[in-house]
C-alpha positions as CSV (number, residue, x, y, z in Angstrom):
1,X,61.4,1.0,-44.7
2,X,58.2,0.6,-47.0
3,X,55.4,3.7,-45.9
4,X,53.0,0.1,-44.9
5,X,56.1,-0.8,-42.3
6,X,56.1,3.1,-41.1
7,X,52.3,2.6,-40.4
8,X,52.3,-0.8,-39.2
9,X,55.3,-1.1,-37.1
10,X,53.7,1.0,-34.3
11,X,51.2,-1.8,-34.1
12,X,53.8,-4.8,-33.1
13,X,53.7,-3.1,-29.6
14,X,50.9,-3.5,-27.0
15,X,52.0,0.1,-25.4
16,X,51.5,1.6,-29.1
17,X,48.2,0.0,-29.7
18,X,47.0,1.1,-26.2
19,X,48.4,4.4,-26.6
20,X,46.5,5.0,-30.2
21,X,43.3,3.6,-28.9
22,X,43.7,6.6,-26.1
23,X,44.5,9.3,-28.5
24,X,41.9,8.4,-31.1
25,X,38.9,8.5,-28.3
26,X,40.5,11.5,-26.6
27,X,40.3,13.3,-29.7
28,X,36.6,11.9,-30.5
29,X,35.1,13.3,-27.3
30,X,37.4,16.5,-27.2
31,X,36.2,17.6,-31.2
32,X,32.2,16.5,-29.7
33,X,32.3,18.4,-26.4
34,X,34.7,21.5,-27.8
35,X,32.3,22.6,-30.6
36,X,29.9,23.5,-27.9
37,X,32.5,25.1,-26.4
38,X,33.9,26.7,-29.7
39,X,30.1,27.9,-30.5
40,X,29.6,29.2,-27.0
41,X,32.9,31.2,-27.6
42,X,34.0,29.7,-24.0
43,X,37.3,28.6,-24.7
44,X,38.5,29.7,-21.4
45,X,36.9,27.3,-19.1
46,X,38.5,24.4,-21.1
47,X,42.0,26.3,-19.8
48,X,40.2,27.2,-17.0
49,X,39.0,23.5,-16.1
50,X,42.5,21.8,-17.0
51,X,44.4,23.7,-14.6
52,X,41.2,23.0,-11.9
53,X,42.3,19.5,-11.6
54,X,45.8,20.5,-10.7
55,X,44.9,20.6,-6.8
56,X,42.9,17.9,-6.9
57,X,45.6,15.9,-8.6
58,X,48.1,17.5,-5.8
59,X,45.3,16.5,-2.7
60,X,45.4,13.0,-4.0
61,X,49.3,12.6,-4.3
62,X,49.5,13.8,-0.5
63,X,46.6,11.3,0.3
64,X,48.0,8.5,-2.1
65,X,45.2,8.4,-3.6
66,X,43.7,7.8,-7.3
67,X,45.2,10.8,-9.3
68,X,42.5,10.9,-11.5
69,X,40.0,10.6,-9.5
70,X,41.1,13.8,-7.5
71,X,41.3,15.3,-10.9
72,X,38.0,14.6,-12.1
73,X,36.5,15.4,-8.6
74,X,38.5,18.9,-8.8
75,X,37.5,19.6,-12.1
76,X,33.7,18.9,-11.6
77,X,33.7,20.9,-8.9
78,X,35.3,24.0,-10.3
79,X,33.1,23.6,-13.3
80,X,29.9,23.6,-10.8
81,X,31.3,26.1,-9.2
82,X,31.8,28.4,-12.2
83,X,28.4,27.8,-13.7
84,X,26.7,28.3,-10.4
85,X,28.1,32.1,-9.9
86,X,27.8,32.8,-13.5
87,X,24.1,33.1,-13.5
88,X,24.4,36.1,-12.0
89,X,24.5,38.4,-15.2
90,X,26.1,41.4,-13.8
91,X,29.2,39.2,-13.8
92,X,30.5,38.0,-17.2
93,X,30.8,34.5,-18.1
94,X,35.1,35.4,-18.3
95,X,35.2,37.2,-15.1
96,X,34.3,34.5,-12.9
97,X,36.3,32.1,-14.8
98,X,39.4,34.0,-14.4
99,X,38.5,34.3,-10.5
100,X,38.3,30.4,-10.2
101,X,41.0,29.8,-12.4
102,X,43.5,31.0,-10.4
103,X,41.7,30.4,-7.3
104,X,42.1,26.5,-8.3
105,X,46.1,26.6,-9.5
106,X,47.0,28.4,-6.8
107,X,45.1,26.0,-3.8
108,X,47.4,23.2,-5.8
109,X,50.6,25.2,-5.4
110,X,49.8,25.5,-1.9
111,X,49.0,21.5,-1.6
112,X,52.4,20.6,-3.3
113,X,54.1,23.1,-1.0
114,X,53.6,20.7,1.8
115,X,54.9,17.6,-0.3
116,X,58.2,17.3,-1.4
117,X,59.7,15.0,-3.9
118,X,56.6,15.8,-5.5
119,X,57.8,16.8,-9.4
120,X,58.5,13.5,-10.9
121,X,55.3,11.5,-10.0
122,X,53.1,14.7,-10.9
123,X,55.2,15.3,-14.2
124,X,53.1,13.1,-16.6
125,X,49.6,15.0,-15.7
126,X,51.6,18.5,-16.7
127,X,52.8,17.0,-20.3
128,X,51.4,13.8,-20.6
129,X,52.6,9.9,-20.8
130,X,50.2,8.4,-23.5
131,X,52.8,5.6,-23.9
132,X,52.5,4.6,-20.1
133,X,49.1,4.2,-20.2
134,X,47.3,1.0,-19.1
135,X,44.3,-1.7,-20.3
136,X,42.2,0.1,-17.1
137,X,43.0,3.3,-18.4
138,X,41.7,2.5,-22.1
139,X,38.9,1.0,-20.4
140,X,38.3,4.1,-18.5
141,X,38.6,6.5,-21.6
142,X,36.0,3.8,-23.6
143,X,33.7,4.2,-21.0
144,X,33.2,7.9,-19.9
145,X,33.9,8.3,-23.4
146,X,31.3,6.8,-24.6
147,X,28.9,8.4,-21.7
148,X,29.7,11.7,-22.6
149,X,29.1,11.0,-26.7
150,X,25.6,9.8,-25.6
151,X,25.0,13.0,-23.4
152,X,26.2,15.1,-25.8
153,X,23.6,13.5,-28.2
154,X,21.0,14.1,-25.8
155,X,21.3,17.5,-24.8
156,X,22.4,18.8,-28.0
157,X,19.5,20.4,-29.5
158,X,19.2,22.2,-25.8
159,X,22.4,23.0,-25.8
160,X,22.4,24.5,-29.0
161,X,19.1,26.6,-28.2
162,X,20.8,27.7,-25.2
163,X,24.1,28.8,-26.8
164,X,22.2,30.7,-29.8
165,X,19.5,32.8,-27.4
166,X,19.6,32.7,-23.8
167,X,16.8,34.6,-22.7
168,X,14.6,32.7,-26.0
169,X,15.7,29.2,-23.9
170,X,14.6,30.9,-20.8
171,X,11.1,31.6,-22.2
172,X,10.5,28.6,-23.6
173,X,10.9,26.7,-20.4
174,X,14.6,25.1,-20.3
175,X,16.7,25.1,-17.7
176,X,19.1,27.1,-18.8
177,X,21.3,26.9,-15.4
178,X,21.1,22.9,-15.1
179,X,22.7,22.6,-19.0
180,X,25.1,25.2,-18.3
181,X,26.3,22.7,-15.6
182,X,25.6,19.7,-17.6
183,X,27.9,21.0,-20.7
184,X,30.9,22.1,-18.0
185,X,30.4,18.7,-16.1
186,X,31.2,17.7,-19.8
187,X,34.3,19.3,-20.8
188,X,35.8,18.9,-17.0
189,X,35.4,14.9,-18.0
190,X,36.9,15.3,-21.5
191,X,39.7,16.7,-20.3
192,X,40.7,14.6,-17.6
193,X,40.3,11.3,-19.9
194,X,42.1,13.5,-22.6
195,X,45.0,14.3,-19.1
196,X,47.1,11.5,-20.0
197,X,47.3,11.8,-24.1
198,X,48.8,15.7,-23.9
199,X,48.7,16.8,-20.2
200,X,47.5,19.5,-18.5
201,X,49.2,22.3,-20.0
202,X,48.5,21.1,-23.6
203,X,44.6,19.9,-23.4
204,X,43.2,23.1,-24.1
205,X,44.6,22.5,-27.8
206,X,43.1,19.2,-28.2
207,X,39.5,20.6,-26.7
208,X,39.6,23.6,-29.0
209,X,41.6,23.4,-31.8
210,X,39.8,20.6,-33.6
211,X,36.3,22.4,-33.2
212,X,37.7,25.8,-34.0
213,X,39.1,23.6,-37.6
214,X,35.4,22.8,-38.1
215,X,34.3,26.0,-37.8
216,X,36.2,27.3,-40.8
217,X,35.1,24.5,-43.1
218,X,31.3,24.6,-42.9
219,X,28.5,26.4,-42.0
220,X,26.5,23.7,-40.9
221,X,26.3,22.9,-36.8
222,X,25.8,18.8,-37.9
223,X,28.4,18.6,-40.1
224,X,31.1,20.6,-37.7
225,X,30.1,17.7,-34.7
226,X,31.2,15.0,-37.3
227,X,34.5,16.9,-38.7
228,X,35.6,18.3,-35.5
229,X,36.2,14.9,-33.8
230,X,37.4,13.7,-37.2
231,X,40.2,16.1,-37.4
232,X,41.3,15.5,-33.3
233,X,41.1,11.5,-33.6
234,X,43.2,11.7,-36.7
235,X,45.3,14.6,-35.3
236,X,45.9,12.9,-32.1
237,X,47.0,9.6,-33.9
238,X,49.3,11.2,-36.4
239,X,50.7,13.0,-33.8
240,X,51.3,10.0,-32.1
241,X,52.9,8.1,-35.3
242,X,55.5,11.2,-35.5
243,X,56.2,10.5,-31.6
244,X,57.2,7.5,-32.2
245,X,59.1,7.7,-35.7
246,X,60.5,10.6,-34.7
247,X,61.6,9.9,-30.3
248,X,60.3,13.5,-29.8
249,X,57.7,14.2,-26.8
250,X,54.1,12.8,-28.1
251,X,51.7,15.3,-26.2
252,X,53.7,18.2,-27.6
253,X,53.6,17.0,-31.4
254,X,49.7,16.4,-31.1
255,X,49.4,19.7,-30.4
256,X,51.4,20.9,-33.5
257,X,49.9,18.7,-35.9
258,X,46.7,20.2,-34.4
259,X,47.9,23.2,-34.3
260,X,49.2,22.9,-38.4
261,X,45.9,21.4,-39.2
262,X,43.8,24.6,-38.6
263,X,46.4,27.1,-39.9
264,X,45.9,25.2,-43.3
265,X,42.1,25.5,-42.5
266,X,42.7,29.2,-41.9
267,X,44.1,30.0,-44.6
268,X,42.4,27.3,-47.5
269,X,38.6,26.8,-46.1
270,X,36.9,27.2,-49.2
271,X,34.9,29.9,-47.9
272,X,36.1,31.7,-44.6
273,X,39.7,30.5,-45.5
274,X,42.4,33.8,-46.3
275,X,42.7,33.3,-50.0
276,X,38.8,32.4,-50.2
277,X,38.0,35.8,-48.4
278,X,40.7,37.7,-50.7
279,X,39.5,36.0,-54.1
280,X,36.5,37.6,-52.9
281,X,37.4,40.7,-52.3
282,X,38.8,41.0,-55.7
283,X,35.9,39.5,-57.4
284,X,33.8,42.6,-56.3
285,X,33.3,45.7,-58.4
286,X,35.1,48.6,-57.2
287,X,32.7,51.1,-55.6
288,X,32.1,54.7,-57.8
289,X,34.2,57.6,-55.5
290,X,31.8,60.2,-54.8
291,X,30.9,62.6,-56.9
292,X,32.2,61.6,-60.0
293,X,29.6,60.9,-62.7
294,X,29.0,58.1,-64.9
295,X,29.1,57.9,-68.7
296,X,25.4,58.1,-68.8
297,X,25.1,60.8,-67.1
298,X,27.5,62.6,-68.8
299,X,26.1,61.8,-72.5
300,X,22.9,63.7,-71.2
301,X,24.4,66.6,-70.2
């Protein structure tokens, strides 16, 4: 088999196109939406929001209901939640995550107590089923998709004001508390579209890891929103493309192309990479020890 077949053969199958059309706009709007959350260093409400939608996902399967809608509605309402009690200061921003985090799981432990047979319908929202995935549900990751790229673009001057200086945002008249809601309203819809492409337990990767790639490679805030969904679209495809070469679980190998990705960043960024940082190191003169004097000094004495 040519390396064209390898690429193209994916493409003969309607599940296959569906399921890469998912994975490259999950990992668009996850690389937008997780720098902000990279920059804000709150990478714990992404893992803090993905397990949030766990009861509402479990309400809805008692209620045979929509299970992503009792998802999204969970998560939003977490995420309110969370940036409502963090404005009080003498409370930090991980504290009251951690209290609502596993406030959230264990409410949907409690819910699927009371429901058995439950495991096997609520399997695919715990590690994914990107190649089950429908023309309403790649209509429904287009659209909010493509709502969340244009908030994003909206707020984002605010939202970077915000995330750089606080109290400087507060003073110059924004409303601090309404973005903080607006950019967790954000990631609690990014990672419910992204539910289906890795799961629950595996989104934080896919919210986080791209942006955190970005971060390594450049200095500049514009250029890290265009790499960061850059790397997840094309991480999430090829992770998808080894899925289906390979008959190994697709959320799962996302993750570790993701997850190989930004170790190469780590150690080969050009400038915050390992060997950059040690090349460095070497390149600067050793320091005098103490005391010890130099030649000039000791030709005048």
């Amino acid at each position: 088999m040519t390396l064209l077949d390898l690429i193209t053969e994916p493409w003969d199958h309607a599940f296959m196109q569906r399921a890469l059309l998912v994975a490259a706009m999950s990992g668009i709007v996850c690389g937008v939406v997780g720098s902000h959350v990279v920059l804000r260093g709150m990478a714990f409400i992404g893992d803090a929001v993905s397990h949030a939608v766990f009861p509402g996902i479990a309400v809805a399967f008692v209620l045979k209901a929509d299970l992503v809608i009792g998802g999204a509605a969970a998560g939003l309402a977490t995420a309110l939640a969370i940036a409502a009690v963090a404005q009080n200061r003498r409370l930090k921003e991980d504290t009251v995550i951690g209290v609502f985090f596993a406030a959230a799981f264990g409410l949907g432990i409690v819910v699927l107590s009371s429901a058995p047979g439950y495991s096997g319908s609520l399997e695919s929202f715990l590690f994914g089923q990107i190649l089950g995935i429908s023309d309403r549900d790649v209509l429904t990751v287009a659209g909010t998709g493509t709502t969340l790229l244009a908030a994003a673009a909206i707020l984002h001057s605010r939202l970077v004001t915000v995330t750089l200086d606080r109290e400087t945002a507060r003073a110059n008249g924004l409303p601090v508390a309404a973005l903080d809601v607006a950019l967790y309203a954000m990631v609690a819809l990014a990672i419910v579209i992204s539910l289906q492409a890795v799961g629950n337990i595996l989104v934080l990767a896919l919210l986080v890891t791209p942006a955190a790639c970005a971060r390594l490679l450049t200095d500049r805030l514009g250029t890290m929103m265009l790499v960061a969904p850059l790397i997840g679209s094309l991480g999430a495809v090829c992770g998808l493309y080894l899925s289906y070469h390979l008959d190994l679980a697709a959320g799962g190998l996302i993750v570790l192309v993701l997850t190989g990705v930004f170790i190469g960043c780590w150690l080969l960024a050009p400038r915050h990479g390992l060997l950059a940082r040690m090349r460095l190191r070497r390149a600067r003169p050793e320091p005098e020890p103490a005391g010890r004097l130099l030649p000039s000094e000791t030709a005048g004495r």
